[in-house]
GUMAR-146213 format. One record per residue (C-alpha): x, y, z; residue in three letters. Coordinates in pm, whole numbers, padded with zeros to 5 digits, always signed. Example, Ala and Ser with C-alpha at 12.3 -4.5 7.8 and 13.67 -1.06 7.14 Angstrom:
residues 2
+01230-00450+00780ALA +01367-00106+00714SER 
This chain:
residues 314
-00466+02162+01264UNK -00796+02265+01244UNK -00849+02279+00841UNK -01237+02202+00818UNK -01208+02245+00417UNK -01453+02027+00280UNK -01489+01940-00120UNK -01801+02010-00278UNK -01996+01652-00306UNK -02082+01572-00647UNK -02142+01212-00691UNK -02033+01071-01026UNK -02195+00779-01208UNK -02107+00404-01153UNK -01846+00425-00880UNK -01830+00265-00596UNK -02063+00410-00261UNK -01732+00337-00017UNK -01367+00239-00102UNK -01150+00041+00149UNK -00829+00243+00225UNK -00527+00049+00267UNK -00278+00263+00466UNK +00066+00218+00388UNK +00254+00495+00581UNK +00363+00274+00917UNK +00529+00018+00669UNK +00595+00123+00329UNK +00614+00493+00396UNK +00873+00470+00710UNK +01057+00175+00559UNK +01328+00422+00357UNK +01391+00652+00606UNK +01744+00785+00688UNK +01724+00823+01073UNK +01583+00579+01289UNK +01215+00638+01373UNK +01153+00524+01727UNK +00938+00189+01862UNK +00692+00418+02016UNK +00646+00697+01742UNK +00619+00429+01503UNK +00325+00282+01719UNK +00171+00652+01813UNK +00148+00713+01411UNK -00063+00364+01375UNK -00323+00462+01655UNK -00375+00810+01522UNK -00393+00653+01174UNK -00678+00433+01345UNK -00801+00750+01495UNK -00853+00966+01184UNK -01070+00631+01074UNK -00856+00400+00927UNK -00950+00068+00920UNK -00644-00121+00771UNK -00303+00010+00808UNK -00010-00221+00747UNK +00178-00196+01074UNK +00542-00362+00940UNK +00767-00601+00787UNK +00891-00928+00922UNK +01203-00865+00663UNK +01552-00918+00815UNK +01678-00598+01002UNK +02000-00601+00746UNK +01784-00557+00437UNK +01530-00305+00574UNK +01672-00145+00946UNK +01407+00084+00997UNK +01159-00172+01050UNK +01448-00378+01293UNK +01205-00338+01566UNK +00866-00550+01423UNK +00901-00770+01746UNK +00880-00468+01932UNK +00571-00249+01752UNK +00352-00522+01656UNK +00232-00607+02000UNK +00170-00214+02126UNK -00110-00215+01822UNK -00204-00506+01792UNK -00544-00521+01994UNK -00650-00199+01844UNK -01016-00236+01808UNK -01176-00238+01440UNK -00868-00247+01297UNK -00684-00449+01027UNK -00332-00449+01135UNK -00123-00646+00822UNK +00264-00768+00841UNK +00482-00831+00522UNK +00644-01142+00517UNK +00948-01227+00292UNK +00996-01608+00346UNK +00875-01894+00637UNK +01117-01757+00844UNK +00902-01377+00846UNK +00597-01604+00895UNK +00707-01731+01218UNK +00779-01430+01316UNK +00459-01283+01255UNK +00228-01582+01353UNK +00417-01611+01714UNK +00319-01190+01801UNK -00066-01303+01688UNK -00059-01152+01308UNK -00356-01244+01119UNK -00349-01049+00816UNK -00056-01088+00581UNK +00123-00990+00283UNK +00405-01162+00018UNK +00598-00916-00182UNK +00665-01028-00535UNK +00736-00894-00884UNK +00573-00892-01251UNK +00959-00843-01350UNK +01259-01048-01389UNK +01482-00771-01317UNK +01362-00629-01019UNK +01284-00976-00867UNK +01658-01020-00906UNK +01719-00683-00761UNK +01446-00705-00468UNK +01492-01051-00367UNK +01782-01176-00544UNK +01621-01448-00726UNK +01466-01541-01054UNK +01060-01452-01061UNK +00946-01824-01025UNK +01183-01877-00793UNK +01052-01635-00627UNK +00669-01771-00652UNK +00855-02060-00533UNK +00916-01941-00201UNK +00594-01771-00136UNK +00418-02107-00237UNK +00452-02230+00116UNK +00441-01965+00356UNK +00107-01870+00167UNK -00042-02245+00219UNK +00025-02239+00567UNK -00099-01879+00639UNK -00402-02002+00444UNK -00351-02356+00695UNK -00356-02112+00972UNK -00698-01904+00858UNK -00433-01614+00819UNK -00588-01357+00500UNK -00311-01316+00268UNK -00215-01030+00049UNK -00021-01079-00290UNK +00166-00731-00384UNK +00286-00734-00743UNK +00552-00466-00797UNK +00623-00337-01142UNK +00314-00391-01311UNK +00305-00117-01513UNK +00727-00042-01603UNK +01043-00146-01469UNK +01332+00067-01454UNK +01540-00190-01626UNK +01352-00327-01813UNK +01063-00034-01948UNK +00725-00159-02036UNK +00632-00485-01827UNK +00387-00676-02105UNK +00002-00730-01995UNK +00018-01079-02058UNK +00348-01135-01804UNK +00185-00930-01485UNK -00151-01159-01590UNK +00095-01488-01536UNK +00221-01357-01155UNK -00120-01247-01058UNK -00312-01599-01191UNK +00014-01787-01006UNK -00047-01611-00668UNK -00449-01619-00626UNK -00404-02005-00766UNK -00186-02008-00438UNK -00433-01898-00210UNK -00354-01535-00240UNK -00720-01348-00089UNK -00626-01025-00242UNK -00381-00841-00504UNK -00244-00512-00526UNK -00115-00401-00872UNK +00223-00159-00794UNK +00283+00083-01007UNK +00672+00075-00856UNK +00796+00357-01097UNK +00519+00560-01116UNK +00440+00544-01539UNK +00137+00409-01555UNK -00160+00620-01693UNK -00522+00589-01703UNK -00555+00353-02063UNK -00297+00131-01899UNK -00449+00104-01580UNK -00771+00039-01758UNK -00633-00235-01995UNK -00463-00449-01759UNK -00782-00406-01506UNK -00989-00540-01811UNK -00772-00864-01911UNK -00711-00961-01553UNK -01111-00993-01551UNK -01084-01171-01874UNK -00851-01392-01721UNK -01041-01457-01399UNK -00931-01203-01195UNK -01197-01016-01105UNK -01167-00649-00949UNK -01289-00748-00616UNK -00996-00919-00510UNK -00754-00609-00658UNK -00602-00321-00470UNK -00449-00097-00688UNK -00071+00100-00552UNK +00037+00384-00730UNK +00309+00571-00719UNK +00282+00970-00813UNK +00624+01010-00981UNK +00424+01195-01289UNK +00152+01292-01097UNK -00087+01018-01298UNK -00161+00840-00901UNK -00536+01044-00886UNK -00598+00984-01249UNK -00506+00571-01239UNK -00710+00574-00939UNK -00987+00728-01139UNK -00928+00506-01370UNK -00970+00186-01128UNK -01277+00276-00972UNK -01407+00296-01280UNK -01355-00057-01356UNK -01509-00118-00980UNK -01167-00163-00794UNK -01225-00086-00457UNK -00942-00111-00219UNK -00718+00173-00306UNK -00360+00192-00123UNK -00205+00500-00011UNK +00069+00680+00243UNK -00035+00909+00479UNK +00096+01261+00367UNK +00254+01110+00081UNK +00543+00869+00261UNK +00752+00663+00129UNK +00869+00494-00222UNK +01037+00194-00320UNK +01442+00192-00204UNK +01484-00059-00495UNK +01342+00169-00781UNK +01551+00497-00780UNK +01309+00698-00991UNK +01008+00612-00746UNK +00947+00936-00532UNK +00680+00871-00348UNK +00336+00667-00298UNK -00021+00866-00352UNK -00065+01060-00031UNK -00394+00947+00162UNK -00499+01297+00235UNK -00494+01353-00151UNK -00685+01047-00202UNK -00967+01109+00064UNK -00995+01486-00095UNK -01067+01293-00420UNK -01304+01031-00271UNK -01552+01279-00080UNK -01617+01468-00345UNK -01696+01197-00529UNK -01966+01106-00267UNK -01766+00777-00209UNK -01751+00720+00160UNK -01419+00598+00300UNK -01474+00637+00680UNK -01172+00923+00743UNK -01172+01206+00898UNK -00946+01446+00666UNK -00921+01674+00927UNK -00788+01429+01188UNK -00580+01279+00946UNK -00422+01612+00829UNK -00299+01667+01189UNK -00161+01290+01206UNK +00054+01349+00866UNK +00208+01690+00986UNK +00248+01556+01345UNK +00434+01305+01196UNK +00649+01558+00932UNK +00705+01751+01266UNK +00916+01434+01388UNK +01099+01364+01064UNK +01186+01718+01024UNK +01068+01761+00701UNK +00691+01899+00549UNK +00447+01625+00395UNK +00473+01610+00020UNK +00099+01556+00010UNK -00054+01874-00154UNK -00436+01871+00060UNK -00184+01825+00441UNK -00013+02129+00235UNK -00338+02310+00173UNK -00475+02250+00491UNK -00264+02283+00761UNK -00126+02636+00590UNK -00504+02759+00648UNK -00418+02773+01010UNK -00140+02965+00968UNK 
């Protein structure tokens, strides 16, 4: 794939010089997949992911196999990557028992899974939301015991297919309850994909109210109505600047049935560079990675700039 499109550069007003991208396409994007995605495919998609200049890329999930069997084989992936240099490599952990897991292959970076939502907390991990606070509580306090950095994801912040609109002041109470854990960083899911830019903006603006301030946020969005570039606009407005994305476009939530698909990295780099705001990646290299990796699921990338580039060559 030799592409070598480049936006025109036209820096806009009080954004953020560089964004942090936090590559989700090893875990979140592979996690739903119908056939069985091999140890050392898995592990070949992480290095070129580091390749193309990606600095953090969440390598797996410390689930159990029954709940999530493509990423069965953590035990076996984590220690081919771990020791890449420069690189962030995080782990999701459900409960202590995915901590020990992690903590005995050398993880250092992790990340809790919870929701804004009584209904999908019930429907993700079969338990009431503070119950579910409940059982982070400790695995974050020893990860924090261990100097481990700790990631809070909160899904359904902006809707919930049960339940619709997920009030401000309810994803506020999850957020407050996970950095008063010990939670480093959080990153606001948009599960279902409805947010849109005002919404984005409002709940950015009473987190910081509320003592959240935007450099601990990430911000996930899902591009179900095609609002993922626009809410991301939206964030780095408010000065979010760790942004998380799929590479060419992987992945949803297996929970959520109207969630088709995160915001492709490709996309989001397009975005970013013309902006001026330095991320690091090389498109190009990354382009190649996402259709290399379409080549082996047997399917093409839903991102629309692996799309637009790759077809250049053709």
């Amino acid at each position: 794939m030799t592409g070598h499109a480049l936006p025109m550069t036209v820096p806009a007003p009080d954004l953020p010089s560089r964004v942090r991208i936090y590559e989700v396409g090893a875990r979140d994007g592979l996690q739903n997949e119908k056939l069985a995605v091999p140890t050392e495919v898995k592990a070949d998609f992480i290095r070129k992911l580091a390749e193309a200049g990606l600095t953090t890329i969440e390598a797996t999930s410390f689930v159990h196999p029954k709940w999530v069997p493509q990423l069965a084989d953590a035990e076996a992936l984590f220690p081919l990557v771990k020791d890449l240099p420069g690189v962030s490599l995080p782990v999701l952990v459900p409960n202590d028992r995915g901590l020990d897991r992690a903590l005995a292959l050398g993880a250092r970076n992790i990340a809790v899974f919870a929701s804004a939502t009584e209904s999908f907390a019930k429907a993700n991990l079969n338990r009431t939301l503070d119950e579910s606070l409940a059982v982070f509580e400790p695995v974050v306090r020893r990860a924090k015991d261990d100097g481990v950095h700790v990631r809070g994801y909160v899904s359904m912040c902006f809707g919930d297919p049960w339940e619709g609109a997920v009030p401000l002041r309810q994803v506020v109470r999850v957020c407050k309850a996970l950095r008063d854990m010990g939670c480093d960083e959080l990153s606001l899911g948009d599960t279902i994909g409805v947010a849109t830019p005002g919404h984005v903006r409002e709940l950015l603006s009473l987190l910081d109210e509320e003592g959240v301030p935007a450099d601990v946020i990430g911000v996930h969005f899902h591009d179900t109505y095609g609002q993922a570039l626009a809410n991301t606009y939206a964030a780095l407005q408010h000065g979010v600047t760790t942004i998380d994305s799929s590479a060419g476009g992987l992945g949803g939530c297996p929970y959520a049935r109207s969630a088709t698909g995160n915001l492709a990295t490709e996309d989001l780099v397009w975005m970013l560079h013309g902006l001026g705001i330095e991320t690091g990646v090389d498109l190009d290299r990354l382009t190649a990675t996402s259709v290399w990796m379409a080549a082996h699921l047997d399917r093409p990338s839903p991102s629309r700039t692996v799309r637009a580039l790759s077809h250049k060559d053709q």
